[in-house]
N, CA and C atoms as an extended XYZ file, in Angstrom:
519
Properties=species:S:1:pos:R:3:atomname:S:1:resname:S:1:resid:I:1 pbc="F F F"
N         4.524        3.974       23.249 N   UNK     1
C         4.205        2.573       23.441 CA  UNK     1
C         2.799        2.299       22.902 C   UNK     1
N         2.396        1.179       22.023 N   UNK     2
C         0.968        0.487       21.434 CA  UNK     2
C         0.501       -0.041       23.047 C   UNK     2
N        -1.041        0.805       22.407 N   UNK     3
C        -1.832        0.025       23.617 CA  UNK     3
C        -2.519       -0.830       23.676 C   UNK     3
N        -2.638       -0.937       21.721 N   UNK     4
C        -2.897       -2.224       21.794 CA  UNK     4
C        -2.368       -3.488       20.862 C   UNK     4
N        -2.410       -4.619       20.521 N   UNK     5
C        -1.493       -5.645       19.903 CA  UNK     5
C        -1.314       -5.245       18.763 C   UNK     5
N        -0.902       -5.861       17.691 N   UNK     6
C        -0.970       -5.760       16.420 CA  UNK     6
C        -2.159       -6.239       15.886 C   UNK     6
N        -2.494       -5.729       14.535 N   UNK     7
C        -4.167       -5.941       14.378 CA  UNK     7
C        -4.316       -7.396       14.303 C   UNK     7
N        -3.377       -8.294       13.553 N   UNK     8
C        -3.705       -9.872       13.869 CA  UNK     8
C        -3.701      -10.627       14.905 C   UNK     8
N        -3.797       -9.862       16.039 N   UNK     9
C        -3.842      -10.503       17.533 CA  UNK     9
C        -5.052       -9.777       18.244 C   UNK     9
N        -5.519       -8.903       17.299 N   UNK    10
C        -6.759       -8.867       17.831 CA  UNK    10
C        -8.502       -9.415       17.649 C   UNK    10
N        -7.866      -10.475       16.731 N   UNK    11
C        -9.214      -11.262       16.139 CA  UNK    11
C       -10.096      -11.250       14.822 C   UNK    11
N       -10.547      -11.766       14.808 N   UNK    12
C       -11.414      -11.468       13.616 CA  UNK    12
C       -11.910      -10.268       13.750 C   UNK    12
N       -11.870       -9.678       11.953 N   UNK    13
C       -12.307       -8.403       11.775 CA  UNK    13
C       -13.489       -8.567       11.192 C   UNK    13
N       -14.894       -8.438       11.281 N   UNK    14
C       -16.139       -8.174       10.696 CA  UNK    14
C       -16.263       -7.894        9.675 C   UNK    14
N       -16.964       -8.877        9.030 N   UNK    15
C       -17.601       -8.220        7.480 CA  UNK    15
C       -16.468       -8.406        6.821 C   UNK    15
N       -15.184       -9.410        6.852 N   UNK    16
C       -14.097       -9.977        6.207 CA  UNK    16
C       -14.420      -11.742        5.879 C   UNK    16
N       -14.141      -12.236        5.116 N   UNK    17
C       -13.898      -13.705        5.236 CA  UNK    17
C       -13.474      -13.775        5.725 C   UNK    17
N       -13.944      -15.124        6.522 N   UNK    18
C       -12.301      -15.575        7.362 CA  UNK    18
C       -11.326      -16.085        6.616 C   UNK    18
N       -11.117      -16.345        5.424 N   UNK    19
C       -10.174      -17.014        4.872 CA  UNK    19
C        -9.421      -15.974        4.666 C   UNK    19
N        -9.832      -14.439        4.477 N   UNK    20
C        -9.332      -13.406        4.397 CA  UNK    20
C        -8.550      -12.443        4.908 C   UNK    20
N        -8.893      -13.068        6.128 N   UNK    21
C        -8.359      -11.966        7.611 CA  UNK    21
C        -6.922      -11.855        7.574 C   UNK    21
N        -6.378      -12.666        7.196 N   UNK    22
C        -4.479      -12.798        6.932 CA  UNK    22
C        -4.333      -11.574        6.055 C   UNK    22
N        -4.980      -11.569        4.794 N   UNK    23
C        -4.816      -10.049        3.810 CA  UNK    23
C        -5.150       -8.637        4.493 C   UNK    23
N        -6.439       -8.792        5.283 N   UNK    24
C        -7.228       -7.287        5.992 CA  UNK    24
C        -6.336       -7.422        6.842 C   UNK    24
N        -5.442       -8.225        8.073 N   UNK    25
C        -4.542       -7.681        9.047 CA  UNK    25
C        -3.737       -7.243        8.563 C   UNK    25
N        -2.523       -7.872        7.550 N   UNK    26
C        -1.506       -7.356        7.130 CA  UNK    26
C        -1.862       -5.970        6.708 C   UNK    26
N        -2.882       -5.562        5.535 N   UNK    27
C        -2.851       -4.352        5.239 CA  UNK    27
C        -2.957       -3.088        6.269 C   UNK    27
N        -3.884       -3.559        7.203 N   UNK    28
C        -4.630       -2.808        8.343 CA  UNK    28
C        -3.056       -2.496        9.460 C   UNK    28
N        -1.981       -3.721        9.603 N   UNK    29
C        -0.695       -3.189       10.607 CA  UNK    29
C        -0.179       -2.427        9.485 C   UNK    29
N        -0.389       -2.539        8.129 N   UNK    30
C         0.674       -1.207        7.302 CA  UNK    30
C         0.183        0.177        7.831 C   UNK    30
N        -1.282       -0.235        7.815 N   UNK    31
C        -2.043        1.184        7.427 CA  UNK    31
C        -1.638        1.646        8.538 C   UNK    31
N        -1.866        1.196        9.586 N   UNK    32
C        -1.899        1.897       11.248 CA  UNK    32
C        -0.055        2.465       11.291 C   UNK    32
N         1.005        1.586       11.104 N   UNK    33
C         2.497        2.233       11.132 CA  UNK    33
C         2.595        2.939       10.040 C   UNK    33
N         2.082        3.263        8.828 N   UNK    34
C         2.211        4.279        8.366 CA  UNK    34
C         1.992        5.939        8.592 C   UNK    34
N         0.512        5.630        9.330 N   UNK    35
C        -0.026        6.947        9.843 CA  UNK    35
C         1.504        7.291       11.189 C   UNK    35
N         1.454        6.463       11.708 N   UNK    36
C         2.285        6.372       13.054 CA  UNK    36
C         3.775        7.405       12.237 C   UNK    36
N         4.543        6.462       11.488 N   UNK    37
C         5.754        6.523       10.550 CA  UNK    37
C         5.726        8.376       10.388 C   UNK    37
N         4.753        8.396        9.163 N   UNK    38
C         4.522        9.745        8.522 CA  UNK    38
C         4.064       11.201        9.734 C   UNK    38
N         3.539       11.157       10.611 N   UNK    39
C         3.363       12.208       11.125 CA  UNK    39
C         4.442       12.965       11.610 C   UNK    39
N         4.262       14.389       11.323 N   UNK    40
C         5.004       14.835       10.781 CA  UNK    40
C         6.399       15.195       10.011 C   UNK    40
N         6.219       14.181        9.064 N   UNK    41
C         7.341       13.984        8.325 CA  UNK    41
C         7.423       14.996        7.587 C   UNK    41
N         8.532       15.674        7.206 N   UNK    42
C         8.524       16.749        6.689 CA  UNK    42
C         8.378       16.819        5.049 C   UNK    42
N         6.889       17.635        4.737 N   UNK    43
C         6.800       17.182        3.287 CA  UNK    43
C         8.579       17.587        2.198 C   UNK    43
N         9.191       18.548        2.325 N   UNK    44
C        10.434       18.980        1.611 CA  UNK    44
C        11.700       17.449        1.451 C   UNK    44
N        11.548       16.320        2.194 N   UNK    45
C        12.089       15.481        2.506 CA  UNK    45
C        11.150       14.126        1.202 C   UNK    45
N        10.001       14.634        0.963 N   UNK    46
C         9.476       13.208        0.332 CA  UNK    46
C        10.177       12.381       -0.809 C   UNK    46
N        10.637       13.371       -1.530 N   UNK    47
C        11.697       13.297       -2.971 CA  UNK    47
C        12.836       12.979       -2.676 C   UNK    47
N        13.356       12.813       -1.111 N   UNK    48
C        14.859       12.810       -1.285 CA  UNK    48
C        15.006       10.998       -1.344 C   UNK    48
N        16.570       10.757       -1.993 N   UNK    49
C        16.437        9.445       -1.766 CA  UNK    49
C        17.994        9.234       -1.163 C   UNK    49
N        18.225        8.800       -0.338 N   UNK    50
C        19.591        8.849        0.252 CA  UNK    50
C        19.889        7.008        0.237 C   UNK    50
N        21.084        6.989        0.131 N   UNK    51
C        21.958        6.264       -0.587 CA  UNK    51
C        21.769        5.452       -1.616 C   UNK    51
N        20.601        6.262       -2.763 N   UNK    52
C        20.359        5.551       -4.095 CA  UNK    52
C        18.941        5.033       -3.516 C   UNK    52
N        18.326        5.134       -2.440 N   UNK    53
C        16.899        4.451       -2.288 CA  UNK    53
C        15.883        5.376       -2.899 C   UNK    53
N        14.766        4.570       -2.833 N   UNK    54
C        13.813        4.708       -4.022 CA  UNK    54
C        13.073        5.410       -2.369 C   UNK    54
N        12.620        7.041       -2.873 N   UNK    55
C        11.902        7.952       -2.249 CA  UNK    55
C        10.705        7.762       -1.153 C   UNK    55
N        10.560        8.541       -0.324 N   UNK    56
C         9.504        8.034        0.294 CA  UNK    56
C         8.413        8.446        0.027 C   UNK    56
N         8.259        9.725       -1.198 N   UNK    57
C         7.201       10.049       -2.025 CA  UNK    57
C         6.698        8.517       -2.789 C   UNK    57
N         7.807        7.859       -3.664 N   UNK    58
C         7.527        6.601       -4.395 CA  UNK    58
C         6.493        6.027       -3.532 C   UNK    58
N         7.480        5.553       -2.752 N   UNK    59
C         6.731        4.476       -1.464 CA  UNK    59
C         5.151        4.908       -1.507 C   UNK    59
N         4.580        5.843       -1.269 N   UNK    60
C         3.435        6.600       -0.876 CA  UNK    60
C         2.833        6.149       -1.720 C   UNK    60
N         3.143        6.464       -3.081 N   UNK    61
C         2.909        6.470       -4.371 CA  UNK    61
C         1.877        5.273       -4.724 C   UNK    61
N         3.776        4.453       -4.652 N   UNK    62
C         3.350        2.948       -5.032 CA  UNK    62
C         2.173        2.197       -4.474 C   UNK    62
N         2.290        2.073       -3.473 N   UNK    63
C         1.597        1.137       -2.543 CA  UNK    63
C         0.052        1.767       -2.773 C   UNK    63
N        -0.551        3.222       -3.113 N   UNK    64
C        -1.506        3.261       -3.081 CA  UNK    64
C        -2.144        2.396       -4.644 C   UNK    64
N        -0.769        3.344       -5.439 N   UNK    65
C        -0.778        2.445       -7.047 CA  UNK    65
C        -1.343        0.900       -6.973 C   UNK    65
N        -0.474        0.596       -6.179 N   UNK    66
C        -0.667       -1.323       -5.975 CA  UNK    66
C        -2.209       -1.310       -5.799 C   UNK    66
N        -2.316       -0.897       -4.712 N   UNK    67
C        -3.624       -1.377       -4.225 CA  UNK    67
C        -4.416       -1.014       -4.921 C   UNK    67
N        -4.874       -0.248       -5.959 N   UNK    68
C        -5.481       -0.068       -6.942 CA  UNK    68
C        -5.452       -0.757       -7.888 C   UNK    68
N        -4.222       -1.105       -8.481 N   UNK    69
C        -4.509       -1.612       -9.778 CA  UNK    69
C        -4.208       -3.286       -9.351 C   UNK    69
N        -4.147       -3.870       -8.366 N   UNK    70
C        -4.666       -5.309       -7.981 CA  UNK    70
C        -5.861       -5.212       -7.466 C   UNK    70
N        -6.474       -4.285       -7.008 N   UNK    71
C        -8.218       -4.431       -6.861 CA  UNK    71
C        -8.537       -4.579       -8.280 C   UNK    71
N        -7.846       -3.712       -9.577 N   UNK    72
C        -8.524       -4.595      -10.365 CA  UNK    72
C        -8.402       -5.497      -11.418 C   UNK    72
N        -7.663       -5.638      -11.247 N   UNK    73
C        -7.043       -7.360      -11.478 CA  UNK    73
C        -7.857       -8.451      -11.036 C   UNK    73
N        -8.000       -7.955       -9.638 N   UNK    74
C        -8.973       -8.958       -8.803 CA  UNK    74
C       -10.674       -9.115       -9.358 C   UNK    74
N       -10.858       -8.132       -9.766 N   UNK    75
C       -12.451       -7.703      -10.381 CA  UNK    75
C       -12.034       -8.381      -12.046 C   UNK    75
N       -10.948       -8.823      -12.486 N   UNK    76
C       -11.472       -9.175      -13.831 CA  UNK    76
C       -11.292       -8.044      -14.642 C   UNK    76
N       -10.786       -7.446      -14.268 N   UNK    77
C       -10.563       -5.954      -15.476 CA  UNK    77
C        -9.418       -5.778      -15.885 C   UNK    77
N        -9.431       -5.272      -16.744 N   UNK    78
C        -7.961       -4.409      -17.255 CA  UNK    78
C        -7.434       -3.129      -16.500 C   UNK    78
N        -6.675       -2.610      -17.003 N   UNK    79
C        -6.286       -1.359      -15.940 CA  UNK    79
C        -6.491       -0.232      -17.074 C   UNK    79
N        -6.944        1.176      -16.720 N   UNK    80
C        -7.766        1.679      -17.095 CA  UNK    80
C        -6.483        2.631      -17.752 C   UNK    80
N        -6.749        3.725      -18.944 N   UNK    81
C        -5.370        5.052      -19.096 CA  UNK    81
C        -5.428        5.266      -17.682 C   UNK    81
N        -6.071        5.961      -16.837 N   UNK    82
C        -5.836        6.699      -15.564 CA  UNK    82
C        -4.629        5.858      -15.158 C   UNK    82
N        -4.870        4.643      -14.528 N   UNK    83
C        -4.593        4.276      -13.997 CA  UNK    83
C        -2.745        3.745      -14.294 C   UNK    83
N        -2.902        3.622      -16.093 N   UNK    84
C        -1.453        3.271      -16.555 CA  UNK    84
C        -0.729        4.829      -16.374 C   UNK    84
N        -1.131        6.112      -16.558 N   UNK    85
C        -0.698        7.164      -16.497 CA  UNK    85
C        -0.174        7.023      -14.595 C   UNK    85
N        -0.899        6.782      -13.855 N   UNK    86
C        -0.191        7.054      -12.388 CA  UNK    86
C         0.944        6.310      -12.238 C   UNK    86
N         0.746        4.960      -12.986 N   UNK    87
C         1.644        4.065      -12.700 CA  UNK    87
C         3.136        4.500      -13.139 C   UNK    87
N         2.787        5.337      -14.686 N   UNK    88
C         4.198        5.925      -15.342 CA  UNK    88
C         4.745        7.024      -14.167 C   UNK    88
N         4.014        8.268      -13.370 N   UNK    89
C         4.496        9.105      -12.691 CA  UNK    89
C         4.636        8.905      -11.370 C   UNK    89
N         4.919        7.094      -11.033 N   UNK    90
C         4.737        7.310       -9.611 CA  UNK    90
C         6.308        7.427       -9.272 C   UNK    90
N         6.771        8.117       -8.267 N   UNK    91
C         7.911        8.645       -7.762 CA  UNK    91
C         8.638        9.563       -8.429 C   UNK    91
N         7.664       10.134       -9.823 N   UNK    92
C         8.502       11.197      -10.323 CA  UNK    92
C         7.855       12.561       -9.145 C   UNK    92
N         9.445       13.094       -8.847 N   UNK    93
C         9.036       14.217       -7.994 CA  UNK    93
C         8.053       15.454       -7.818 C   UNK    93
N         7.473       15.939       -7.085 N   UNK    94
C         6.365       16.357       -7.026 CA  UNK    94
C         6.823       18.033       -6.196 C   UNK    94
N         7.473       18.773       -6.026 N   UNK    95
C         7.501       19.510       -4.591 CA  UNK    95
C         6.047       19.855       -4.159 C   UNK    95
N         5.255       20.267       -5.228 N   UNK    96
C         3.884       20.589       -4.591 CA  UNK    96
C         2.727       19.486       -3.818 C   UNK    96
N         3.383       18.289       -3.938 N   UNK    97
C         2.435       17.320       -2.890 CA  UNK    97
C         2.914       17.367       -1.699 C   UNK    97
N         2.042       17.364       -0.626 N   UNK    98
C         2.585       17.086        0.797 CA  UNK    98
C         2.656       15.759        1.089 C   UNK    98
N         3.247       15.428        2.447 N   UNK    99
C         3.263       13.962        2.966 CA  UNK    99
C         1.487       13.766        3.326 C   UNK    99
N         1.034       14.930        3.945 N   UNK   100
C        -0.780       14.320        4.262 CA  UNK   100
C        -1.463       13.981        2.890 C   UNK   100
N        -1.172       14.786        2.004 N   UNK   101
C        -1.869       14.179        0.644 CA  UNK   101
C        -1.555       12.705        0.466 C   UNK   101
N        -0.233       12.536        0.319 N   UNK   102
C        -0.097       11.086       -0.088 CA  UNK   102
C        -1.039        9.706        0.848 C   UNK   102
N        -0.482       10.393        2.008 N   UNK   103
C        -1.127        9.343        2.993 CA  UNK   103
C        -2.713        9.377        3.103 C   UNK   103
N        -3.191       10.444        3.132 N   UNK   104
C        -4.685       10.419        2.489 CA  UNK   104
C        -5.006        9.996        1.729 C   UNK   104
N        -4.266       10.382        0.117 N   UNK   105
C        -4.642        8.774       -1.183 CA  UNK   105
C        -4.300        7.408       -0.436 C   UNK   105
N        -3.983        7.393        0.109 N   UNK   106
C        -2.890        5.933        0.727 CA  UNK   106
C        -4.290        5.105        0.952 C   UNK   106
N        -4.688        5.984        2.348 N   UNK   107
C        -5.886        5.781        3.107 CA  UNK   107
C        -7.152        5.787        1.887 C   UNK   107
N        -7.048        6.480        1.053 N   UNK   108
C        -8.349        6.613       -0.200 CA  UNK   108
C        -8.297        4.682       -0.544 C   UNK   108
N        -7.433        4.404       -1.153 N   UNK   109
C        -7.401        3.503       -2.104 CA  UNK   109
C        -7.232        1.674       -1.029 C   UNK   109
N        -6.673        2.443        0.296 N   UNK   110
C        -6.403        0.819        1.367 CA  UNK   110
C        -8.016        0.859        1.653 C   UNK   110
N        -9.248        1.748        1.807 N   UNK   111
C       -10.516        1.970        2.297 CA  UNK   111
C       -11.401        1.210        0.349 C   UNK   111
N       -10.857        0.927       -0.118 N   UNK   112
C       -11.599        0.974       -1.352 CA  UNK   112
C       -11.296       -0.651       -1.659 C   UNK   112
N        -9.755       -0.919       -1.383 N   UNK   113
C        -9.124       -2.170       -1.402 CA  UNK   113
C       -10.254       -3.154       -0.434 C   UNK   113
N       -10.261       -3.062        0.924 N   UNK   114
C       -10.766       -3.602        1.872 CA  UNK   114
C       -11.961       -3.540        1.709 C   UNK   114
N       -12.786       -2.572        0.907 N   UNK   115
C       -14.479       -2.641        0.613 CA  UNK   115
C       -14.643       -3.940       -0.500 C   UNK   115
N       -13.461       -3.895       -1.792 N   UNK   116
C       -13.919       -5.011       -2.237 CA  UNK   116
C       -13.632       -6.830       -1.384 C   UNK   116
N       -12.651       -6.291       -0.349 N   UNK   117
C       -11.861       -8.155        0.134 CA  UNK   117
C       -13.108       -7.878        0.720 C   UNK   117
N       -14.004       -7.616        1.520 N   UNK   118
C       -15.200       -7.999        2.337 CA  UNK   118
C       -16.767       -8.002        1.139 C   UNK   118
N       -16.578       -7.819        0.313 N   UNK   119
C       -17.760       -8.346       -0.676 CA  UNK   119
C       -17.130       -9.527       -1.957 C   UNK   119
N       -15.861      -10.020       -1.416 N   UNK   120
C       -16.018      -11.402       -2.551 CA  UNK   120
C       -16.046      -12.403       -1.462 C   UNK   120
N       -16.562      -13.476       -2.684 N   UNK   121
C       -17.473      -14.793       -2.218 CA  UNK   121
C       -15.806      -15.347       -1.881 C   UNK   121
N       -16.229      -15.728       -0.817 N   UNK   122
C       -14.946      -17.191       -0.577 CA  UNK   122
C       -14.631      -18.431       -1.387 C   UNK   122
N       -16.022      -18.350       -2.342 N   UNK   123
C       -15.975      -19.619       -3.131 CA  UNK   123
C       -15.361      -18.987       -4.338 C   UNK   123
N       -14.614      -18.105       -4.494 N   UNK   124
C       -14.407      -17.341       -5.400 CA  UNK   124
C       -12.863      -16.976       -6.069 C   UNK   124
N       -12.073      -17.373       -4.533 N   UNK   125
C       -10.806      -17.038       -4.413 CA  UNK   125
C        -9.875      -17.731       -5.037 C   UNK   125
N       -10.053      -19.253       -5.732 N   UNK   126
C        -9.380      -19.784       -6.671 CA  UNK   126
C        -9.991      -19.611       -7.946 C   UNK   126
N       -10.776      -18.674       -8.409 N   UNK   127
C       -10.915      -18.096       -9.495 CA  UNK   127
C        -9.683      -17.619      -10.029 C   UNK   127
N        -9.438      -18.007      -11.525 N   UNK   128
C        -8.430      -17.079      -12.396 CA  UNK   128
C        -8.542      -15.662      -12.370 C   UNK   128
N        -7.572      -15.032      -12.466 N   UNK   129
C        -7.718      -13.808      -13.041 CA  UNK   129
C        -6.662      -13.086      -13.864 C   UNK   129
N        -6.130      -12.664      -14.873 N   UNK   130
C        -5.136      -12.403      -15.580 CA  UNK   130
C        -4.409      -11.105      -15.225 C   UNK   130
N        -3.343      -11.071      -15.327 N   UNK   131
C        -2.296       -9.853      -14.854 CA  UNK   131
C        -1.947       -9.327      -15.878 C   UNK   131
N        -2.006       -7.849      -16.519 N   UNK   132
C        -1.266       -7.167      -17.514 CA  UNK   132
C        -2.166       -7.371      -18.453 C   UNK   132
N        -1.327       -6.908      -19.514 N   UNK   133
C        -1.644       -7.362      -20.935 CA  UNK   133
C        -1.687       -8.139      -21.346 C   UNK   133
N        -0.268       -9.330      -21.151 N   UNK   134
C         0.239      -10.627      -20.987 CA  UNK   134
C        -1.286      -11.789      -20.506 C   UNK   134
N        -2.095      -11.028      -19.635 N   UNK   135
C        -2.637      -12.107      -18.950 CA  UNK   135
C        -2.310      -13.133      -17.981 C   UNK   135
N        -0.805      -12.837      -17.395 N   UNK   136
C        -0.438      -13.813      -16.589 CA  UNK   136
C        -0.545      -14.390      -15.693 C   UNK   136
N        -0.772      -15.361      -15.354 N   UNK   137
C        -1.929      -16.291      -14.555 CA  UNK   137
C        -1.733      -15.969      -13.281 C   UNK   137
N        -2.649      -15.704      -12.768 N   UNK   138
C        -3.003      -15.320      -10.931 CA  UNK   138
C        -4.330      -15.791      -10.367 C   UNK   138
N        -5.080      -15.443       -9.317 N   UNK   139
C        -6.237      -15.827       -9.006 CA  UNK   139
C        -6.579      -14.683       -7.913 C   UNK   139
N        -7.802      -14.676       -7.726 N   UNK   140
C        -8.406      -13.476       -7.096 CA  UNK   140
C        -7.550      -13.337       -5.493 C   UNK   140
N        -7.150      -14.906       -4.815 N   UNK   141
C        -6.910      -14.941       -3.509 CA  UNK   141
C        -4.953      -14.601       -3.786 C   UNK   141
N        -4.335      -14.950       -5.156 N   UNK   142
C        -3.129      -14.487       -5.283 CA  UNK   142
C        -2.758      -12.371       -5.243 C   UNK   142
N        -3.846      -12.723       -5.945 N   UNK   143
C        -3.665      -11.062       -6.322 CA  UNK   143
C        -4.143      -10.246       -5.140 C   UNK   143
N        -5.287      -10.908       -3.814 N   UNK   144
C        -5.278      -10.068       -2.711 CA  UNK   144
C        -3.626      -10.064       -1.546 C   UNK   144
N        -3.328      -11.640       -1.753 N   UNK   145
C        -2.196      -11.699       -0.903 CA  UNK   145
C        -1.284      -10.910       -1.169 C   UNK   145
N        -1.007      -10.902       -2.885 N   UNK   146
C         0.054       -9.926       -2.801 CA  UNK   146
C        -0.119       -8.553       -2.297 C   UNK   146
N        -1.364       -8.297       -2.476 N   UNK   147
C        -1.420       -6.752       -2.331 CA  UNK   147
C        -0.862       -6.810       -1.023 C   UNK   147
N        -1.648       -7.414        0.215 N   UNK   148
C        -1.298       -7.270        1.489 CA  UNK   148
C         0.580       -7.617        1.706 C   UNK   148
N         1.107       -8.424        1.187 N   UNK   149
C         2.733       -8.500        0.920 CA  UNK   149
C         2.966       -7.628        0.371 C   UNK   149
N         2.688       -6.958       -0.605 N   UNK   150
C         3.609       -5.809       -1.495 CA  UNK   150
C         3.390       -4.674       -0.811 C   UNK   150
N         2.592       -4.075        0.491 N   UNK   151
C         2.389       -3.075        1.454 CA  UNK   151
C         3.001       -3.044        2.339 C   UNK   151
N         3.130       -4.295        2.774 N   UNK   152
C         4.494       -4.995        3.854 CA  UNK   152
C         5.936       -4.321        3.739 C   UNK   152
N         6.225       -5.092        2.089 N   UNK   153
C         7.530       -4.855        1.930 CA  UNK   153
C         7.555       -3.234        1.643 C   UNK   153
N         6.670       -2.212        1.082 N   UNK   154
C         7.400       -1.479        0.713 CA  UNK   154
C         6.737       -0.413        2.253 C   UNK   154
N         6.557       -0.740        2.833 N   UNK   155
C         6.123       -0.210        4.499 CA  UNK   155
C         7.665       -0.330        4.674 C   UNK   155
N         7.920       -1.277        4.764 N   UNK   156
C         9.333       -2.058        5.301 CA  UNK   156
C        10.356       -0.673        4.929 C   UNK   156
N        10.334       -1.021        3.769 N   UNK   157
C        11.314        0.559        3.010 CA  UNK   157
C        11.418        1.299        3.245 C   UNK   157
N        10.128        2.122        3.223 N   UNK   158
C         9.797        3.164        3.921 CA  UNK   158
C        10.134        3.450        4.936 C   UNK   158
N        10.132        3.002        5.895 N   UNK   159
C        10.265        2.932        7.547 CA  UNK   159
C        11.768        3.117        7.584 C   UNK   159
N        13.046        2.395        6.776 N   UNK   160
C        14.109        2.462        6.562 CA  UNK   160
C        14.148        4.004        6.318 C   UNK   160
N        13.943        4.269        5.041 N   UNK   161
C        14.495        5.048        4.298 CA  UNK   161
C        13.779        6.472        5.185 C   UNK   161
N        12.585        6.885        5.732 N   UNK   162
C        11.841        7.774        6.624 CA  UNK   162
C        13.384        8.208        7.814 C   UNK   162
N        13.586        7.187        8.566 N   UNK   163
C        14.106        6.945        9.798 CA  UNK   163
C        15.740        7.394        9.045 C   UNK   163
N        16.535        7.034        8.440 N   UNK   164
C        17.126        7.446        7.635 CA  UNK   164
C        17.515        9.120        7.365 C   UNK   164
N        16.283        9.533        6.688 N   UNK   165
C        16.593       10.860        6.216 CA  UNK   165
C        15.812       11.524        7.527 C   UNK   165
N        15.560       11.110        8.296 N   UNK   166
C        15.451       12.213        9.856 CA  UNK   166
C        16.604       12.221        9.997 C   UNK   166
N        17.307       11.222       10.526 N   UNK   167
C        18.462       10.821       11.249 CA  UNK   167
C        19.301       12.145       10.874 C   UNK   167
N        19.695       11.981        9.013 N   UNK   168
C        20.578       12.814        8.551 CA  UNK   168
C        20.140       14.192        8.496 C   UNK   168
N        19.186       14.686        9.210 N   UNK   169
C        19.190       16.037        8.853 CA  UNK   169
C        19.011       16.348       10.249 C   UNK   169
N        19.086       15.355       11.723 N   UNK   170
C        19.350       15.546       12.797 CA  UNK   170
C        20.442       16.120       13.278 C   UNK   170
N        21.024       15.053       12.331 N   UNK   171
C        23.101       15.884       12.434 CA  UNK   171
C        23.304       16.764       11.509 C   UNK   171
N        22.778       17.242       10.606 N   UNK   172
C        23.261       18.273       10.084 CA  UNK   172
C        22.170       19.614       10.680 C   UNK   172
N        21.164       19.632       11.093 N   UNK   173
C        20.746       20.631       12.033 CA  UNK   173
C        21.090       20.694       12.965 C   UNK   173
């Protein structure tokens, strides 16, 4: 049982905009049910994907992916080789990563995300900012929301697909 609410019922978070706090809660209830989700999940299980779902290595993957490469989107930048190279190998299988690695990058890149939402200007957030190569039109306060939505949904997945492949190796152990 939580002892305590969900992080958006517990108020303003410090050193956030307030216009912001909707993005830092959402990310902050992923971050907290993820740690919750993943302990001890068995790393041999991260690669599996049962009934055609996309892995819970991906998941790990992605979401740290996201939050990286919309921090910099948000900064006005392009996305860097590093960064197009992770994007090509995310959910290609790994056996040698564990589940704590992932969730440690997870935690690397949601701690790096949230350092920049608490140093932009509020007057700032309907600023343009271009997506891709394309340039396709977004703005600094689009590209934080999504991040905090695109952690949501693929939390969401995760949590499925986690709960899932316990289940099935409950009944077959």
């Amino acid at each position: 049982m939580k002892s305590q609410p969900e992080v958006w019922l517990r108020g303003p978070i410090d050193s956030y905009p307030l216009a912001l706090q909707p993005v830092v809660h959402a990310i902050l209830q992923a971050h907290e049910e993820i740690h919750e989700l993943m302990q001890d999940f068995p790393s041999e299980l991260l690669w599996e994907k049962p009934a055609g779902m996309a892995s819970p290595g991906f998941h790990l993957q992605h979401m740290a992916g996201v939050m990286d490469r919309l921090a910099t989107y948000a900064e006005g930048k392009m996305l860097s080789k590093e960064q197009l190279a992770y994007l090509k190998n995310e959910g290609v299988s790994d056996g040698s990563i564990s589940s704590e690695t992932l969730v440690k990058r997870l935690d690397i890149q949601i701690k790096k995300f949230l350092q920049l939402v608490s140093e932009i200007d509020p007057n700032t957030v309907y600023d343009f900012r271009g997506v891709g190569r394309a340039q396709l039109p977004s703005t600094v306060n689009g590209l934080l929301f999504h991040a905090a939505e695109h952690i949501q949904r693929h939390f969401g997945q995760l949590l499925v697909t986690v709960n899932v492949l316990v289940l099935q190796r409950a009944e077959i152990g």
